[in-house]
MOPAC internal coordinates of N, CA, C and O (Angstrom, degrees):
PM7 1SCF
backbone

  N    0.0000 0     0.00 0     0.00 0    0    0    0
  C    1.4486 1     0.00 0     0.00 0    1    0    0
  C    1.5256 1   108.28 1     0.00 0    2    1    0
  O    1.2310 1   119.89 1   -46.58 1    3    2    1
  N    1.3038 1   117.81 1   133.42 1    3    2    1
  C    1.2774 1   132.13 1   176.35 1    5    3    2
  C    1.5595 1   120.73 1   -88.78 1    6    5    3
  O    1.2310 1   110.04 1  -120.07 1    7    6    5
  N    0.8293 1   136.29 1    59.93 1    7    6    5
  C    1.7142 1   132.91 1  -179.91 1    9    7    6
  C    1.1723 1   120.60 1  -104.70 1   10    9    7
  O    1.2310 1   129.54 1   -54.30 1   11   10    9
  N    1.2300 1    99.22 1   125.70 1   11   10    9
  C    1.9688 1   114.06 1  -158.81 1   13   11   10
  C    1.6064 1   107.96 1   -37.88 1   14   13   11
  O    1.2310 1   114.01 1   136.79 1   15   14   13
  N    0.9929 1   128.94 1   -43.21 1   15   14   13
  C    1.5511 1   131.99 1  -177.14 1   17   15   14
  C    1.7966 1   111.28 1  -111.03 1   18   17   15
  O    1.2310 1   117.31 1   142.77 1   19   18   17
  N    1.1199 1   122.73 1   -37.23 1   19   18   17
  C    1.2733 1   121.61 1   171.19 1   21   19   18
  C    1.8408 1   129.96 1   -26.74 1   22   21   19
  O    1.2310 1   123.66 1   124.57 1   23   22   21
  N    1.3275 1   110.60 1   -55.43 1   23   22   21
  C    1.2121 1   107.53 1   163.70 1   25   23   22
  C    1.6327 1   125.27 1   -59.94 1   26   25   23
  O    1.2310 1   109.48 1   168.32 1   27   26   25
  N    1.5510 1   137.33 1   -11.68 1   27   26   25
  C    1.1552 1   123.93 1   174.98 1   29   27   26
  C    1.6521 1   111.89 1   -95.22 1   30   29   27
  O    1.2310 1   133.02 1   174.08 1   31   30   29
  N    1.3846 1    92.44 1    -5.92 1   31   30   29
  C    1.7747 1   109.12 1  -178.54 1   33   31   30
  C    1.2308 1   105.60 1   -88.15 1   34   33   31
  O    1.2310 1   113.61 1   168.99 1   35   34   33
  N    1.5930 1   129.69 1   -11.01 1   35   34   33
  C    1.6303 1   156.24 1  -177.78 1   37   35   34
  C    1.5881 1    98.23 1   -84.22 1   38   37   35
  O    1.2310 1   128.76 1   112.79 1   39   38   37
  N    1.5785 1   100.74 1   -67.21 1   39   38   37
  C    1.4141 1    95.41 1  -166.38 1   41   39   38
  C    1.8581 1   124.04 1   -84.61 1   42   41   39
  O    1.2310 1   127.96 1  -173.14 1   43   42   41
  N    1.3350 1   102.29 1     6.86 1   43   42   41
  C    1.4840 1   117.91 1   159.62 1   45   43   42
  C    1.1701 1   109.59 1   -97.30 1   46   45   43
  O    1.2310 1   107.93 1   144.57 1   47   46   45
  N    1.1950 1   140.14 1   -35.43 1   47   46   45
  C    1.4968 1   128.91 1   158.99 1   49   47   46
  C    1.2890 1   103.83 1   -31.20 1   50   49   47
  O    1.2310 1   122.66 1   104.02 1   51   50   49
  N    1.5839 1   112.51 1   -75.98 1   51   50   49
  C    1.5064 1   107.14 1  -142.34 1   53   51   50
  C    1.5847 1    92.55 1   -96.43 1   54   53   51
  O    1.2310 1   105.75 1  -130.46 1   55   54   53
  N    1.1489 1   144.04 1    49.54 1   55   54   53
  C    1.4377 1   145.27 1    96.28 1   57   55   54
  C    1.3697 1   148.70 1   -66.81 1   58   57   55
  O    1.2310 1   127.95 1   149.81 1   59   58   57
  N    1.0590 1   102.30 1   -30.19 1   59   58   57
  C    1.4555 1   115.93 1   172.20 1   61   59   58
  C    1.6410 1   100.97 1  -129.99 1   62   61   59
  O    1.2310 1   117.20 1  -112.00 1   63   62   61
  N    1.1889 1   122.94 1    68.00 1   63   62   61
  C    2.1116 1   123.54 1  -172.49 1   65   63   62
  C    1.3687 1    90.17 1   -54.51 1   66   65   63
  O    1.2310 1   100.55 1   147.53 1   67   66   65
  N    1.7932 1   152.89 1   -32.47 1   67   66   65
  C    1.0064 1   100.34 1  -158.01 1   69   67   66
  C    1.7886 1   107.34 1  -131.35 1   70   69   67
  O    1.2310 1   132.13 1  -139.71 1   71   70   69
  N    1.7433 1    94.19 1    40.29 1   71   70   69
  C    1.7705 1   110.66 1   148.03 1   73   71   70
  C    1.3214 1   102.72 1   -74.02 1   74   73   71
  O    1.2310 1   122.86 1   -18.66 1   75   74   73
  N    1.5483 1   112.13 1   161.34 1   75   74   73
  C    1.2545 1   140.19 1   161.36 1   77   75   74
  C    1.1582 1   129.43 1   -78.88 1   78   77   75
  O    1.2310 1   110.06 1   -96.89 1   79   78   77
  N    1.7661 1   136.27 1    83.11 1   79   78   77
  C    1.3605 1   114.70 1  -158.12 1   81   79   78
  C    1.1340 1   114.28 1  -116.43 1   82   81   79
  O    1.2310 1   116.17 1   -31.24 1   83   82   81
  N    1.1346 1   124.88 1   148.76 1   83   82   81
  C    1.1752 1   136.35 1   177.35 1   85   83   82
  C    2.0259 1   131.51 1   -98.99 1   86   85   83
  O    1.2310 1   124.43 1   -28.05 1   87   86   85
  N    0.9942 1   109.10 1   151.95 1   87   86   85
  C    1.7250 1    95.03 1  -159.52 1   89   87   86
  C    1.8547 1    88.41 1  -137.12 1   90   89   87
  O    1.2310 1   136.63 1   -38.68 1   91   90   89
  N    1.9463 1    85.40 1   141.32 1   91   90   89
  C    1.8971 1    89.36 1  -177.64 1   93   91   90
  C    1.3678 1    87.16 1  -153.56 1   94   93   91
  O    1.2310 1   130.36 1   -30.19 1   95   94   93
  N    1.6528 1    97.62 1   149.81 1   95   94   93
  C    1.1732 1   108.47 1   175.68 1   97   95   94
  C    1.8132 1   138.67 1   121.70 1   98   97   95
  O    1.2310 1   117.85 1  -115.47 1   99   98   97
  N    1.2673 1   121.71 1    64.53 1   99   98   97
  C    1.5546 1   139.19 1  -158.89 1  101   99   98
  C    1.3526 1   113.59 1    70.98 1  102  101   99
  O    1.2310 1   123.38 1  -146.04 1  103  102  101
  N    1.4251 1   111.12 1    33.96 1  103  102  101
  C    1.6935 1   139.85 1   141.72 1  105  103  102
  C    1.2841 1   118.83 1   -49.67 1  106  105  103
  O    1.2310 1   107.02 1  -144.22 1  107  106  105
  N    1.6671 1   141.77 1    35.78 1  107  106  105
  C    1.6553 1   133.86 1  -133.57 1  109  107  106
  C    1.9783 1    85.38 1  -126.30 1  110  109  107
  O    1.2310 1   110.50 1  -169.47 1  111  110  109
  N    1.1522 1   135.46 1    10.53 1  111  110  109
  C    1.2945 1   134.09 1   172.07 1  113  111  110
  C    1.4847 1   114.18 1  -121.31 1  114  113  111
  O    1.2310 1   112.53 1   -41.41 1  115  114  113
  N    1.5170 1   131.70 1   138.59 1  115  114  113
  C    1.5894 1   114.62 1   159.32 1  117  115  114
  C    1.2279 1   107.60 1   -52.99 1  118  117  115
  O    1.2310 1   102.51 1   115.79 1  119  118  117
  N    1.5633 1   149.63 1   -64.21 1  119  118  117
  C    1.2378 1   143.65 1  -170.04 1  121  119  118
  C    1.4283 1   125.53 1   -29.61 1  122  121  119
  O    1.2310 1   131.27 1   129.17 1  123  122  121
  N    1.2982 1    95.86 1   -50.83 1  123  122  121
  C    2.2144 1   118.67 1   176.76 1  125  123  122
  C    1.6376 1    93.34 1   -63.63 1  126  125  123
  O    1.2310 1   117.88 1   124.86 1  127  126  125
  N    1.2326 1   121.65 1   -55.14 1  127  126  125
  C    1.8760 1   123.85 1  -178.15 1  129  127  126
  C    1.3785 1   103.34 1   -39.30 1  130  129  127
  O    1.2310 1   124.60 1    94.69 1  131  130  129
  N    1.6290 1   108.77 1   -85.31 1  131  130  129
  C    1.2575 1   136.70 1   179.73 1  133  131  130
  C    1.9730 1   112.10 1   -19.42 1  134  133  131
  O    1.2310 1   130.10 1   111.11 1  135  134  133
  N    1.6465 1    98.14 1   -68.89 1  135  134  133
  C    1.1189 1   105.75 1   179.73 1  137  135  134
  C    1.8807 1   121.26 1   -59.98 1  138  137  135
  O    1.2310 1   128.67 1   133.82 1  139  138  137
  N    1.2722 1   100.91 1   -46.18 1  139  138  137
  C    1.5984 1   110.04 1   171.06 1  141  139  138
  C    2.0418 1   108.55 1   -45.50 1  142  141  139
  O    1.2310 1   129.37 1   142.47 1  143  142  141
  N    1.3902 1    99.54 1   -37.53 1  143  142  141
  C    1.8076 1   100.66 1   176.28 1  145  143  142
  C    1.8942 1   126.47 1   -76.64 1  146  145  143
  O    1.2310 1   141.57 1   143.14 1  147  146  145
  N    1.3794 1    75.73 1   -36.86 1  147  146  145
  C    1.8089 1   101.21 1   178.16 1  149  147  146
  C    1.7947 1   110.53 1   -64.72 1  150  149  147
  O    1.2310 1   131.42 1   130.62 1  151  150  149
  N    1.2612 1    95.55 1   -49.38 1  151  150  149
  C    1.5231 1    94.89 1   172.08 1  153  151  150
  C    1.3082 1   107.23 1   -81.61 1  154  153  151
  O    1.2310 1   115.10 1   169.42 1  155  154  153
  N    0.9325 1   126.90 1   -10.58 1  155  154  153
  C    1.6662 1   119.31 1   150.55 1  157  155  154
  C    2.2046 1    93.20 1    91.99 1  158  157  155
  O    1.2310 1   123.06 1  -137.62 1  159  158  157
  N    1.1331 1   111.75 1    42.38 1  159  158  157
  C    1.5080 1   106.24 1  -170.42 1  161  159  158
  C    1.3473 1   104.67 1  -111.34 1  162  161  159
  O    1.2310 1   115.56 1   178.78 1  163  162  161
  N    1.8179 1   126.04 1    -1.22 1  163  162  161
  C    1.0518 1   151.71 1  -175.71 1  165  163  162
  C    1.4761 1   130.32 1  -161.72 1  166  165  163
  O    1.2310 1   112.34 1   -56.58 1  167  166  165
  N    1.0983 1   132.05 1   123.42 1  167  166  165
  C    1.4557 1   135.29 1   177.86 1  169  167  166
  C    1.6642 1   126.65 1   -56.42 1  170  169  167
  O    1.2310 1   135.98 1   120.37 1  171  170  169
  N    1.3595 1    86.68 1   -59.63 1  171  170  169
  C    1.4460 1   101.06 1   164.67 1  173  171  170
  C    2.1347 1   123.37 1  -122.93 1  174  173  171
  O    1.2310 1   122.68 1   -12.68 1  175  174  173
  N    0.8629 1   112.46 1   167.32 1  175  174  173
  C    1.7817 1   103.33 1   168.46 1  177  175  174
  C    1.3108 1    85.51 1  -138.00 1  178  177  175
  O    1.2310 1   131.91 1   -31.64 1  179  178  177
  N    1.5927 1    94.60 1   148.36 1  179  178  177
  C    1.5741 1   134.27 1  -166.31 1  181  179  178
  C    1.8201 1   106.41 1  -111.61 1  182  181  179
  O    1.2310 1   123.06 1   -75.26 1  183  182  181
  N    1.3237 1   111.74 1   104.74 1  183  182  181
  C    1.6831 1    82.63 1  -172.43 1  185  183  182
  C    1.4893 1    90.21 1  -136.03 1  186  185  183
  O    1.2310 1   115.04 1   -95.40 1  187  186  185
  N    1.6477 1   127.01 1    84.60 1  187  186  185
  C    1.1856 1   118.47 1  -158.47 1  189  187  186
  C    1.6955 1    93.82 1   -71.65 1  190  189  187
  O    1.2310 1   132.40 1   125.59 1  191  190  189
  N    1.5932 1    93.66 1   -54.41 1  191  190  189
  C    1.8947 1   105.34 1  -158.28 1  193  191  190
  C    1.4696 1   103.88 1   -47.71 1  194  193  191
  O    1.2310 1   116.55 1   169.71 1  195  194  193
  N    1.7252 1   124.16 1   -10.29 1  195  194  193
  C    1.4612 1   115.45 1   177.65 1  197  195  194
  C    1.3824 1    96.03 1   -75.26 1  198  197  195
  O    1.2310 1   108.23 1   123.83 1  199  198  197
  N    1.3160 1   139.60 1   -56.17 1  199  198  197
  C    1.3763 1   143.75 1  -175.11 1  201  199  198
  C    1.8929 1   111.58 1   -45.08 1  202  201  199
  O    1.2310 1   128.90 1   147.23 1  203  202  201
  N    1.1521 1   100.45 1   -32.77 1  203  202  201
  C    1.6761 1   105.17 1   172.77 1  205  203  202
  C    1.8159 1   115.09 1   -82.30 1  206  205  203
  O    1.2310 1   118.57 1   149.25 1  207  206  205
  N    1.0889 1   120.33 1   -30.75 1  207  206  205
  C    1.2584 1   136.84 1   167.88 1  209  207  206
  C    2.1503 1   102.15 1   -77.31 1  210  209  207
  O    1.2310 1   114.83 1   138.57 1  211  210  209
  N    0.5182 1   127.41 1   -41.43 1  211  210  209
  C    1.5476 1   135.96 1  -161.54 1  213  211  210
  C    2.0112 1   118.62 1  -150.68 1  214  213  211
  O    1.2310 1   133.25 1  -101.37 1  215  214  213
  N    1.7066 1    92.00 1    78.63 1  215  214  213
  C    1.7057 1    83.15 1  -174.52 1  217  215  214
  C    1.2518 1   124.93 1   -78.34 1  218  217  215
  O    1.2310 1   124.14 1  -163.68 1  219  218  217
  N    1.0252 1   109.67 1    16.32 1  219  218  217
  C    1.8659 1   139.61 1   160.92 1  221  219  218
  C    1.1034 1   132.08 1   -86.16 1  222  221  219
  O    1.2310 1   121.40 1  -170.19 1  223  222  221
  N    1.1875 1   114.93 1     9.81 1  223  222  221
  C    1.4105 1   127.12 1  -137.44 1  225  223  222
  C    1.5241 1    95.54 1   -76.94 1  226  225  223
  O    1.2310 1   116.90 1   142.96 1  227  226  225
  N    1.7979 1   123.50 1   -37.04 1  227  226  225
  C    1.5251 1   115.41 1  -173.69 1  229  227  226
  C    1.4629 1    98.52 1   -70.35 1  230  229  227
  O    1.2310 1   110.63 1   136.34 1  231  230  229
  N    1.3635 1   135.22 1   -43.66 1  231  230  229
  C    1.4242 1   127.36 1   163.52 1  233  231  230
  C    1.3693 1   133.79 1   -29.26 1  234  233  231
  O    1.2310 1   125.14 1   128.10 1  235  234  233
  N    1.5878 1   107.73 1   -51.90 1  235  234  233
  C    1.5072 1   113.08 1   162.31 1  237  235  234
  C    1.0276 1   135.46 1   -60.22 1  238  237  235
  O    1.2310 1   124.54 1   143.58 1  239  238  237
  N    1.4725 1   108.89 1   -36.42 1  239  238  237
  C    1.5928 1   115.15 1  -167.65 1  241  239  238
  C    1.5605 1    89.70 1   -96.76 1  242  241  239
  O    1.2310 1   113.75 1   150.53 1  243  242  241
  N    1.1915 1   129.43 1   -29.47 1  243  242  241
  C    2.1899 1   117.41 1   174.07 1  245  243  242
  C    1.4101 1    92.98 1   -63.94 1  246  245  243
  O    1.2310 1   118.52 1   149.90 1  247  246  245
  N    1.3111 1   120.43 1   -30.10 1  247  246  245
  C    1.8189 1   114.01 1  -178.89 1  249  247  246
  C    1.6332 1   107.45 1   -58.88 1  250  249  247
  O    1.2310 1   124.56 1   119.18 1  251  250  249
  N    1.4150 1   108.84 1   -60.82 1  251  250  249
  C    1.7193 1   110.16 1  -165.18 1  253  251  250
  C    1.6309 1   107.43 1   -84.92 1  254  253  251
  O    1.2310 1   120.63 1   177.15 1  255  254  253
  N    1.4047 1   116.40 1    -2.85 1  255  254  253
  C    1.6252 1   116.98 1   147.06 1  257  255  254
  C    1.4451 1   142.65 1   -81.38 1  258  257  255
  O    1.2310 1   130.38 1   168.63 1  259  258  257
  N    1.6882 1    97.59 1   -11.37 1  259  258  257
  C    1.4786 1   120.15 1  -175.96 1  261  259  258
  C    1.5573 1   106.97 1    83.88 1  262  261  259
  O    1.2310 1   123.08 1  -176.16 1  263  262  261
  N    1.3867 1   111.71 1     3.84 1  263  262  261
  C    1.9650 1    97.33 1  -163.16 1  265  263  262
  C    1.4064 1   109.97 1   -85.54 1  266  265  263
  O    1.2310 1   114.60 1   -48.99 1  267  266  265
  N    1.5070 1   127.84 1   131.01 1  267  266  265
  C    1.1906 1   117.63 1   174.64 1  269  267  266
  C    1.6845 1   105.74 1   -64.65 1  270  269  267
  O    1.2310 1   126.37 1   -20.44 1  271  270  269
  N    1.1885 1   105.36 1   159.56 1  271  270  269
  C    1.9065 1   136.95 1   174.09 1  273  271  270
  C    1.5816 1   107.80 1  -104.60 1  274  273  271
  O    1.2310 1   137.65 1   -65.90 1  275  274  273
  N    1.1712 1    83.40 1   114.10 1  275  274  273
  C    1.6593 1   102.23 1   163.12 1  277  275  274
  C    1.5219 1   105.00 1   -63.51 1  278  277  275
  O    1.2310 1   114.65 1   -80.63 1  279  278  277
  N    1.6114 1   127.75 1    99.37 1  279  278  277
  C    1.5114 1   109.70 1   175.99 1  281  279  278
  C    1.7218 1   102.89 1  -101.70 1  282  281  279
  O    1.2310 1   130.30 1   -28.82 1  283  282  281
  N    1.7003 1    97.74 1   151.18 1  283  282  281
  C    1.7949 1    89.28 1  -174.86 1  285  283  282
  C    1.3149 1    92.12 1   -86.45 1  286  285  283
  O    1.2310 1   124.61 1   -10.44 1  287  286  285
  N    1.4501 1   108.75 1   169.56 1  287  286  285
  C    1.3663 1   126.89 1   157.17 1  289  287  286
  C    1.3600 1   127.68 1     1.46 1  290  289  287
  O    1.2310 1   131.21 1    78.71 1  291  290  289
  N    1.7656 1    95.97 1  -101.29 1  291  290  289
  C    1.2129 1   105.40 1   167.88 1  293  291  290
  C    1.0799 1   131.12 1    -9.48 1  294  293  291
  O    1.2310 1   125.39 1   116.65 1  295  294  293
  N    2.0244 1   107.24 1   -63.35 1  295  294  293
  C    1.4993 1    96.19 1  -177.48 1  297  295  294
  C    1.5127 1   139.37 1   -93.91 1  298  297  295
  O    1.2310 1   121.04 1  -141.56 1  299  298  297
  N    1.5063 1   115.62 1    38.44 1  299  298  297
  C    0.9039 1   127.78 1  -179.98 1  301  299  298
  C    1.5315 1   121.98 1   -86.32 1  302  301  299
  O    1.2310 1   121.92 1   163.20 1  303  302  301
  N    1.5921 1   113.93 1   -16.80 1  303  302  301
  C    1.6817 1   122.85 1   150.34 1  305  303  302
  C    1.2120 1   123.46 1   -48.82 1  306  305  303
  O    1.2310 1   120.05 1   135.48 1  307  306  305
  N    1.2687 1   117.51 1   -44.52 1  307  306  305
  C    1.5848 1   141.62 1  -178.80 1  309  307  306
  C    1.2120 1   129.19 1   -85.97 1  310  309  307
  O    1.2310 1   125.14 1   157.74 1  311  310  309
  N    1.4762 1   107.73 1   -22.26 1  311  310  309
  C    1.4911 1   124.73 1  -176.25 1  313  311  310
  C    2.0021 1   105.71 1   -53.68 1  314  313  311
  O    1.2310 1   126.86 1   -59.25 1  315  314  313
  N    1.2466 1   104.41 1   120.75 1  315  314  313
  C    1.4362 1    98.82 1   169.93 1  317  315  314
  C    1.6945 1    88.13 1  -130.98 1  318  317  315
  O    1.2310 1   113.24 1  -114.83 1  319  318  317
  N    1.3127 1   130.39 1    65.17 1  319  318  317
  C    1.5025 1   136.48 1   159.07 1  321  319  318
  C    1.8787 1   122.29 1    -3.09 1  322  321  319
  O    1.2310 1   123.63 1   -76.54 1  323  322  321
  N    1.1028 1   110.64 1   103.46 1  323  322  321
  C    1.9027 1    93.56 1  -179.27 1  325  323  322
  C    1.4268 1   101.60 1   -48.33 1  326  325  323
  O    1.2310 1   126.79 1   -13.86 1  327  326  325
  N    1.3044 1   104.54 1   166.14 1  327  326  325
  C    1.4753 1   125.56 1   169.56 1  329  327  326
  C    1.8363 1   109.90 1   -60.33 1  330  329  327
  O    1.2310 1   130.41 1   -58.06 1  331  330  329
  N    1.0229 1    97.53 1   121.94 1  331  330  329
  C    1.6903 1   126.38 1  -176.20 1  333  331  330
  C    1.6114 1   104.78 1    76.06 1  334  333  331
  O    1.2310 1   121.81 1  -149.03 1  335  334  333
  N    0.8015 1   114.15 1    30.97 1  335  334  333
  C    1.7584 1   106.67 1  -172.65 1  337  335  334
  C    1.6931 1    97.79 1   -94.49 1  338  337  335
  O    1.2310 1   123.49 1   -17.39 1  339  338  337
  N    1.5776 1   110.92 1   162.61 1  339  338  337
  C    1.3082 1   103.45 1  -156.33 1  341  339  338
  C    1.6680 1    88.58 1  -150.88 1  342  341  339
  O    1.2310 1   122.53 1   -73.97 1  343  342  341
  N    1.5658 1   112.77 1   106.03 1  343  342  341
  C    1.4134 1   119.90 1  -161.70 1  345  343  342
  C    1.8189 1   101.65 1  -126.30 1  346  345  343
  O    1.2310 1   132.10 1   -49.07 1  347  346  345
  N    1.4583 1    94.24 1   130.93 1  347  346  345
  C    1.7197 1    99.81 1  -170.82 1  349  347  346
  C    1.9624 1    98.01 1   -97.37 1  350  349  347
  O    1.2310 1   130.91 1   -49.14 1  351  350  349
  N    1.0952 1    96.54 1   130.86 1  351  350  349
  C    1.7650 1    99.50 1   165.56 1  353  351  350
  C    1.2105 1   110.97 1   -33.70 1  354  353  351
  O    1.2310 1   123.53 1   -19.80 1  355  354  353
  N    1.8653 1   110.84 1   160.20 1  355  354  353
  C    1.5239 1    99.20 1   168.32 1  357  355  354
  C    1.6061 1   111.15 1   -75.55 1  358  357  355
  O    1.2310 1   115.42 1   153.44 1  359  358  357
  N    1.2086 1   126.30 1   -26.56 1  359  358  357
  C    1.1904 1   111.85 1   153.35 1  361  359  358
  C    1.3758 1   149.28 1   -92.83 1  362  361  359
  O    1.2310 1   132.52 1  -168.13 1  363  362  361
  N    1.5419 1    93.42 1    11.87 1  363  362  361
  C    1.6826 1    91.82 1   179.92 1  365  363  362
  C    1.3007 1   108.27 1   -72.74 1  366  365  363
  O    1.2310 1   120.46 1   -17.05 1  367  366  365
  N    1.4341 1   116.72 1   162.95 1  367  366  365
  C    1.5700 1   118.38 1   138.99 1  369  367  366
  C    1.2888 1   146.10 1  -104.53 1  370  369  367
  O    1.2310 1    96.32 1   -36.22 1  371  370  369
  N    1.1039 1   159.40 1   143.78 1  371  370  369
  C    1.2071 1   171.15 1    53.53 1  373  371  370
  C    1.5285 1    86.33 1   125.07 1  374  373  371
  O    1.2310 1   113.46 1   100.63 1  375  374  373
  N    1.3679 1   129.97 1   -79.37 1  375  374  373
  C    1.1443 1   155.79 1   176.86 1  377  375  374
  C    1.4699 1   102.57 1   -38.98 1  378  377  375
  O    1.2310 1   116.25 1  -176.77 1  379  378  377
  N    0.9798 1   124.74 1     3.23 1  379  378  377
  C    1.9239 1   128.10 1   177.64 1  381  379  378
  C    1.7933 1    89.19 1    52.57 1  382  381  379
  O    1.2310 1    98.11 1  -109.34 1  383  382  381
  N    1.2221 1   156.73 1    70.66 1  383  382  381
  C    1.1208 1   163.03 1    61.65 1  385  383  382
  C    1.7876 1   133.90 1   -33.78 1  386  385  383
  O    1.2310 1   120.55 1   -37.52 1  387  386  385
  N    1.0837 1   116.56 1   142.48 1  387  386  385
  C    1.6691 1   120.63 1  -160.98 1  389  387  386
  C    1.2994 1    90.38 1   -93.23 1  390  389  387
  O    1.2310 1   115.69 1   -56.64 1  391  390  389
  N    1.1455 1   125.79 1   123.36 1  391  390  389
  C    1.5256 1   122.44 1   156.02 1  393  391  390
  C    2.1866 1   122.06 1  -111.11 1  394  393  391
  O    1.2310 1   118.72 1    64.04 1  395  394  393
  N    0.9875 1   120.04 1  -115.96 1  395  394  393
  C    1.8668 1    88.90 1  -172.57 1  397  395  394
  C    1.1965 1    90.95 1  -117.26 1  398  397  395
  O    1.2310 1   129.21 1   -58.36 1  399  398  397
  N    1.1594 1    99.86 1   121.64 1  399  398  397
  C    1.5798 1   130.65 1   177.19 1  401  399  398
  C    1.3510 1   119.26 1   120.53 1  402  401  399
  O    1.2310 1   121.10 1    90.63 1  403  402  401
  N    1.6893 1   115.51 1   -89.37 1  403  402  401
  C    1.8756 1   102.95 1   172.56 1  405  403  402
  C    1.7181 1   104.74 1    46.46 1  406  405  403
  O    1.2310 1   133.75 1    23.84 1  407  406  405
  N    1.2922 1    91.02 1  -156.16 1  407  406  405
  C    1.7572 1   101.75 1  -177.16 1  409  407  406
  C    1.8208 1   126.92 1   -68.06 1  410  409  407
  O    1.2310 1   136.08 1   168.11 1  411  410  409
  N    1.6241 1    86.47 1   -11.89 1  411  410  409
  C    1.9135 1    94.30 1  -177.18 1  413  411  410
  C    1.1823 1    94.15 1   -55.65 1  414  413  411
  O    1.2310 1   121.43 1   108.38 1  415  414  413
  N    1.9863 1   114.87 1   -71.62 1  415  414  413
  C    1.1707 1   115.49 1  -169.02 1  417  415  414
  C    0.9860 1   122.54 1   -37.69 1  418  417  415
  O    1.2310 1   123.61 1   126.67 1  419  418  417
  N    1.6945 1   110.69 1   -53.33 1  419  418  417
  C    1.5169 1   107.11 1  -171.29 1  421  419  418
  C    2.1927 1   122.11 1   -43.45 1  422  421  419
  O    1.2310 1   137.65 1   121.17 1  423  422  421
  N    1.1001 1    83.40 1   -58.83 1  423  422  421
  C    2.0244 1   104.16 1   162.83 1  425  423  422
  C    1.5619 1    94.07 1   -34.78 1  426  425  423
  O    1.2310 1   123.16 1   113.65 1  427  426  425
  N    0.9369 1   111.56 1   -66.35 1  427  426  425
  C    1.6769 1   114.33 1  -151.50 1  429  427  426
  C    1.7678 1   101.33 1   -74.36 1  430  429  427
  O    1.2310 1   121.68 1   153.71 1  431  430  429
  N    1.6299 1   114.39 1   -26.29 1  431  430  429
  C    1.3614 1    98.75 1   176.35 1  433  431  430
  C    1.7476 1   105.88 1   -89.15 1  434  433  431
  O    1.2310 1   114.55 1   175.57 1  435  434  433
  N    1.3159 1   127.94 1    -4.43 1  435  434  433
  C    1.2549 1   129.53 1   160.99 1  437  435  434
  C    1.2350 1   108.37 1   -59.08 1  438  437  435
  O    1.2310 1   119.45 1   116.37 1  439  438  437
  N    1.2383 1   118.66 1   -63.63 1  439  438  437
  C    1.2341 1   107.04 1  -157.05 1  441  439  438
  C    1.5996 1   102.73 1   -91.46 1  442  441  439
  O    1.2310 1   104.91 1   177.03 1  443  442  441
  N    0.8886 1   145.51 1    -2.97 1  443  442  441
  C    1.8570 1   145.09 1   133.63 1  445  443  442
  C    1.4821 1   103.79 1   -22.69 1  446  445  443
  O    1.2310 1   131.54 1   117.98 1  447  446  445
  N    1.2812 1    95.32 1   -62.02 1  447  446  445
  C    1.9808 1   106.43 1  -170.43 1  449  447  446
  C    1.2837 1   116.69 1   -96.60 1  450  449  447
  O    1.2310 1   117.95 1  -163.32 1  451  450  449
  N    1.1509 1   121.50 1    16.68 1  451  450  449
  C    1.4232 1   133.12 1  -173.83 1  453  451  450
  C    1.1080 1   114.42 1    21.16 1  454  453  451
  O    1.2310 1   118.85 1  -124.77 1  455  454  453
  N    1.6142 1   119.79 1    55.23 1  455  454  453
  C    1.2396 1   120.04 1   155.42 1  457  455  454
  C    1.3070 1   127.03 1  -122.62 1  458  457  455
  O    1.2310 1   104.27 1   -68.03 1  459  458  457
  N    1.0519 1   146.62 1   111.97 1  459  458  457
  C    1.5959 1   134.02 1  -170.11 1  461  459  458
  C    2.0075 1   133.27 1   -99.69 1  462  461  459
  O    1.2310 1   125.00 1  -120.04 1  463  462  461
  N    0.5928 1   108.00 1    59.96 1  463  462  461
  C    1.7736 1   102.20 1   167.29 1  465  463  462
  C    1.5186 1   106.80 1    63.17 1  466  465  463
  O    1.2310 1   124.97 1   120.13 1  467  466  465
  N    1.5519 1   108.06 1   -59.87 1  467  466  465
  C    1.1931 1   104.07 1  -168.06 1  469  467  466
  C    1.9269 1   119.69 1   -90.01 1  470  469  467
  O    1.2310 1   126.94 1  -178.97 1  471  470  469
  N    1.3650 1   104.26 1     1.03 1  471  470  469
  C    1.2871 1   118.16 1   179.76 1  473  471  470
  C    1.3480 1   116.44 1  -109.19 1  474  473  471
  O    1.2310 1   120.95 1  -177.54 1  475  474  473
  N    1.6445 1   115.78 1     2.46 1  475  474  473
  C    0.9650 1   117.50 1   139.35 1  477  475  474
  C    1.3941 1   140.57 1   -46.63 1  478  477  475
  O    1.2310 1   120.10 1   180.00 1  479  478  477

């Protein structure tokens, strides 16, 4: 793999294995991320300018990995989910069961703030 900065983030790894390194630079897919960690040539990847291009960006990329997103609360008013994305309550679990929070809360912080979803 060719990635503009990746290889010097490779060859400081495996000089010093037990710095923390970090890798930047035509990082613009989860797959290119993912793989840059897996092969172990970087600790972390840095991909701010994807976050300026895409402020969704953990949404997109849990989309083209399949991973569900823990979404909090809050943003479940706002939530407009990409297409196929697959987002667990802050309290649901895994198990498609409600645990504390899910939709109660949500109800209960409506009606705290007396505002509701549909009077939007």
């Amino acid at each position: 793999m060719s990635r503009y900065q990746v290889h010097f983030a490779e060859q400081i790894k495996n000089a010093v294995p037990d710095l923390l390194i970090g890798s930047v630079g035509m990082i613009w897919r989860a797959p290119l991320a993912c793989e840059v960690i897996d092969q172990g040539k970087a600790d972390v990847v840095l991909v701010a300018r994807e976050f300026l291009r895409d402020p969704s960006l953990v949404l997109t990329w849990a989309t083209e990995l399949g991973v569900q997103v823990k979404y909090p609360i809050q943003y479940h008013r706002a939530a407009r989910p990409p297409q196929g994305a697959k987002f667990l309550g802050a309290g649901d679990r895994k198990d498609g069961t409600e645990g504390v929070g899910g939709k109660e809360a949500a109800k209960a912080s409506d009606k705290h703030h007396g505002t509701s979803p549909n009077k939007l």
